[in-house]
LUMBATOR-989985 format. One record per residue (C-alpha): residue in three letters; x, y, z; residue number from 0. Coordinates in steps of 0.2 Angstrom, whole numbers, plus 5000, padded with zeros to 4 digits. Layout:
N
+------+------+------+------+-----+
! rest !   c1 !   c2 !   c3 !  nr !
+------+------+------+------+-----+
!  ala !    X !    Y !    Z ! NUM !
...
+------+------+------+------+-----+
This chain:
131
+------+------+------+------+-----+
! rest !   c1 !   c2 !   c3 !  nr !
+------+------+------+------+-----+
!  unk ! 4907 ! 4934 ! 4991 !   0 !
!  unk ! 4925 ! 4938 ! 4989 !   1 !
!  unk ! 4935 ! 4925 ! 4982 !   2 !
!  unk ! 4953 ! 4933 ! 4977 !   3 !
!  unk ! 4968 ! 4938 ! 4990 !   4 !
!  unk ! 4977 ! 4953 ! 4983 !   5 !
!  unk ! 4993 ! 4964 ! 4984 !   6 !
!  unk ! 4996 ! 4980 ! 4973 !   7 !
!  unk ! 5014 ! 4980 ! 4969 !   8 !
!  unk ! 5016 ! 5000 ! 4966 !   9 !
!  unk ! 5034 ! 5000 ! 4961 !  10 !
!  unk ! 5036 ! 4985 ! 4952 !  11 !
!  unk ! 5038 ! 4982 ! 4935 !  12 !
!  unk ! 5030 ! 4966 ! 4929 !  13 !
!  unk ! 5044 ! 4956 ! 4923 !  14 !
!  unk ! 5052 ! 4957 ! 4943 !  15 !
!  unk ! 5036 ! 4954 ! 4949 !  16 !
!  unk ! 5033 ! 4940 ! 4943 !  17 !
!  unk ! 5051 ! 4933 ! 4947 !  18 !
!  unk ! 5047 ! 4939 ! 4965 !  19 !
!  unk ! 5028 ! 4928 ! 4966 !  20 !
!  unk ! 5038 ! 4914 ! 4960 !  21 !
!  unk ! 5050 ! 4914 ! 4974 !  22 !
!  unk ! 5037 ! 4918 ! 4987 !  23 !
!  unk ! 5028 ! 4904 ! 4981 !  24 !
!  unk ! 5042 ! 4891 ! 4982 !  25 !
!  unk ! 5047 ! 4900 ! 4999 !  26 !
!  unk ! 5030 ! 4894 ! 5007 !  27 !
!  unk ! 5031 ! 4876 ! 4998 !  28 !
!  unk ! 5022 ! 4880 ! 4983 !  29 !
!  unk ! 5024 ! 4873 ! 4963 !  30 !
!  unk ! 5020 ! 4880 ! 4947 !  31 !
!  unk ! 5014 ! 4867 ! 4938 !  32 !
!  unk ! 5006 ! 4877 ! 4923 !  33 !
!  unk ! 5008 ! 4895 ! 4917 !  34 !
!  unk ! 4997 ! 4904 ! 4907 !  35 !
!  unk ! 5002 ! 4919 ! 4897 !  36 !
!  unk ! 4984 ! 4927 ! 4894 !  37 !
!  unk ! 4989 ! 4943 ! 4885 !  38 !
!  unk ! 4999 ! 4931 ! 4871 !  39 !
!  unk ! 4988 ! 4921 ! 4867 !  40 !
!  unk ! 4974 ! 4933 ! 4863 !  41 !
!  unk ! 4986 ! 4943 ! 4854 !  42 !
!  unk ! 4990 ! 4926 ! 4844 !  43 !
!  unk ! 4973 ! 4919 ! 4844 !  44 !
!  unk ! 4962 ! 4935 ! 4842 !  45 !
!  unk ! 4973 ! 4947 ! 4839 !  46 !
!  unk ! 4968 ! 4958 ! 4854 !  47 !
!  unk ! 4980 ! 4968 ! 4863 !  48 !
!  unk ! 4979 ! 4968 ! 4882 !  49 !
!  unk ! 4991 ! 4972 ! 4898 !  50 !
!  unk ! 5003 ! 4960 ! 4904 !  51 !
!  unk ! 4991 ! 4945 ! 4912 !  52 !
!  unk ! 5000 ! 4928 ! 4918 !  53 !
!  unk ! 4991 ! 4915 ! 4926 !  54 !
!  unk ! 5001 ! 4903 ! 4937 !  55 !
!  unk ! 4994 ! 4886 ! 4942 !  56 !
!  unk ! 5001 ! 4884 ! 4959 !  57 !
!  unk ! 5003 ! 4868 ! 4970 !  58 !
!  unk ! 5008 ! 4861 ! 4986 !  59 !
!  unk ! 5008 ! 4845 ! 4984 !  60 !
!  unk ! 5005 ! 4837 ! 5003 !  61 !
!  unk ! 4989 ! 4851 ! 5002 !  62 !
!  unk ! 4982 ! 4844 ! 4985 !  63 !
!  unk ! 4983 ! 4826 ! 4991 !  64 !
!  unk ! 4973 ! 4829 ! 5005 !  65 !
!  unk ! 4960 ! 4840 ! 4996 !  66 !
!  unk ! 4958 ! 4825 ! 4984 !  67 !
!  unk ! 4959 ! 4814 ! 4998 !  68 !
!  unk ! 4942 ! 4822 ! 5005 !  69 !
!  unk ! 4936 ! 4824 ! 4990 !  70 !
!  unk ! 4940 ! 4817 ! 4971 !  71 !
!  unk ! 4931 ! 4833 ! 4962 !  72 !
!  unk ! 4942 ! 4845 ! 4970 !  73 !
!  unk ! 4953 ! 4845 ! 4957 !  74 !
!  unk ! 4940 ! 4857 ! 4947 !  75 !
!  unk ! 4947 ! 4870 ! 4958 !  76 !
!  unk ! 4966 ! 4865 ! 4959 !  77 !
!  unk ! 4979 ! 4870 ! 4957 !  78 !
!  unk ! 4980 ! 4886 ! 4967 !  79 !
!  unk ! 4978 ! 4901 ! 4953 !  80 !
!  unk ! 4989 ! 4915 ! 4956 !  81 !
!  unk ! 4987 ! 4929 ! 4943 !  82 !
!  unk ! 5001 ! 4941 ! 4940 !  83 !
!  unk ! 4995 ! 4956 ! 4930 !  84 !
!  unk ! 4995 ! 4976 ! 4927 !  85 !
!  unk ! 4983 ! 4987 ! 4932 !  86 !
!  unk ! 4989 ! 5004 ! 4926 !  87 !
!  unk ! 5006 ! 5008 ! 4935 !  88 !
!  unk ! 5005 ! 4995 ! 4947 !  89 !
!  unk ! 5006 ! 4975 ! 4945 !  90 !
!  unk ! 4993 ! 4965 ! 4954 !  91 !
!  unk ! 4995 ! 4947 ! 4961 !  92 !
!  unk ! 4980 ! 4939 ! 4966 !  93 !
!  unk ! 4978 ! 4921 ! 4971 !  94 !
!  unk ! 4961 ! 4913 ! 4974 !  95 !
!  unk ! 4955 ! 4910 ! 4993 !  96 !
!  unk ! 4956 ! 4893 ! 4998 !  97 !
!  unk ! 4941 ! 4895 ! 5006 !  98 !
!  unk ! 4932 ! 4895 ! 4990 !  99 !
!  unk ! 4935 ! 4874 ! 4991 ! 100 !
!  unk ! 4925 ! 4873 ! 5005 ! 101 !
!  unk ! 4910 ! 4887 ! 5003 ! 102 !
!  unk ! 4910 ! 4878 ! 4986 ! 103 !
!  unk ! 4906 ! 4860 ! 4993 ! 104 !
!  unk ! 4902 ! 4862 ! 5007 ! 105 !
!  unk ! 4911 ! 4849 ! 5014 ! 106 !
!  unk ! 4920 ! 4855 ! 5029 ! 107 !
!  unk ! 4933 ! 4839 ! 5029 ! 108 !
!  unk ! 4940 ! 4852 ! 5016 ! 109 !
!  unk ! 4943 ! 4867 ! 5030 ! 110 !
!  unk ! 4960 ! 4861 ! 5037 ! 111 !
!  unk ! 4965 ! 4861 ! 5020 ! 112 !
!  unk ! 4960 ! 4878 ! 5014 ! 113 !
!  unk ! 4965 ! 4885 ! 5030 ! 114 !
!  unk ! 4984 ! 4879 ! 5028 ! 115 !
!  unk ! 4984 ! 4883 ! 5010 ! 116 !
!  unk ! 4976 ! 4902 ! 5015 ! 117 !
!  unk ! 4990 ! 4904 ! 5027 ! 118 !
!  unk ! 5003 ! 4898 ! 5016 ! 119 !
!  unk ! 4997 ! 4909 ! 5001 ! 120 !
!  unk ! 4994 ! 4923 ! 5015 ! 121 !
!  unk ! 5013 ! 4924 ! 5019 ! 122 !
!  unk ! 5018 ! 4921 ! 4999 ! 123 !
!  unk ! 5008 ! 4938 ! 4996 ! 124 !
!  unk ! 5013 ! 4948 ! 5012 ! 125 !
!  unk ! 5031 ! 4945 ! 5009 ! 126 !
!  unk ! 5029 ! 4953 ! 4991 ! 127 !
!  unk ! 5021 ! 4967 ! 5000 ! 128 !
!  unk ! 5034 ! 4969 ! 5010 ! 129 !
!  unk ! 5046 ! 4985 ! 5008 ! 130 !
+------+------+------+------+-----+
């Protein structure tokens, strides 16, 4: 089971790219509510060396009410990751499928959630993909 959504950024450097995921995000309603700087802090806490990796806790607000509205446990699973990082030459962005709520619970109150939130994601990625 897949359970990312991804766009190679070939030409980007990391740094624009992840200016540019923050706009996309905010252009299709999302929040970054938490960001995590994965390559710092094991450099700080370990002492291991790794390629840029940023994890971005993402939220849309309306969407996470509704989610929690159908169910109080979703919140294991929000906010919306969307990790920024290099892969070789290129910089990555991958978000984590909305879907994944409702294949997790089962619950399918949870679909017209995911659904909205994959669409919206959808078009935060495809406009980074954009030339």
């Amino acid at each position: 089971m897949s359970y990312d959504r991804t766009v190679r950024l070939a030409a980007t450097d990391f740094d624009t790219a992840v200016t540019a995921v923050r706009k996309a995000l905010a252009d299709h309603g999302f929040g970054i509510l938490t960001e995590i700087d994965v390559a710092a802090t094991l450099k700080a806490k370990l002492g291991h060396d790794m390629e840029d990796y940023l994890i971005l806790g993402a939220c849309n607000p309306p969407l996470a009410h509704r989610a929690l509205e159908a169910d109080r446990s979703i919140g294991l699973l929000l906010p919306c990751n969307v990790v920024v990082r290099r892969d070789g030459d290129q910089t990555l962005v991958q978000a984590l499928d909305p879907g994944t709520m409702v294949t997790l619970t089962g619950l399918d109150a949870l679909k017209p959630v995911a659904d909205e939130a994959t669409a919206r994601l959808d078009a935060a990625l495809n406009a980074l993909a954009a030339p």
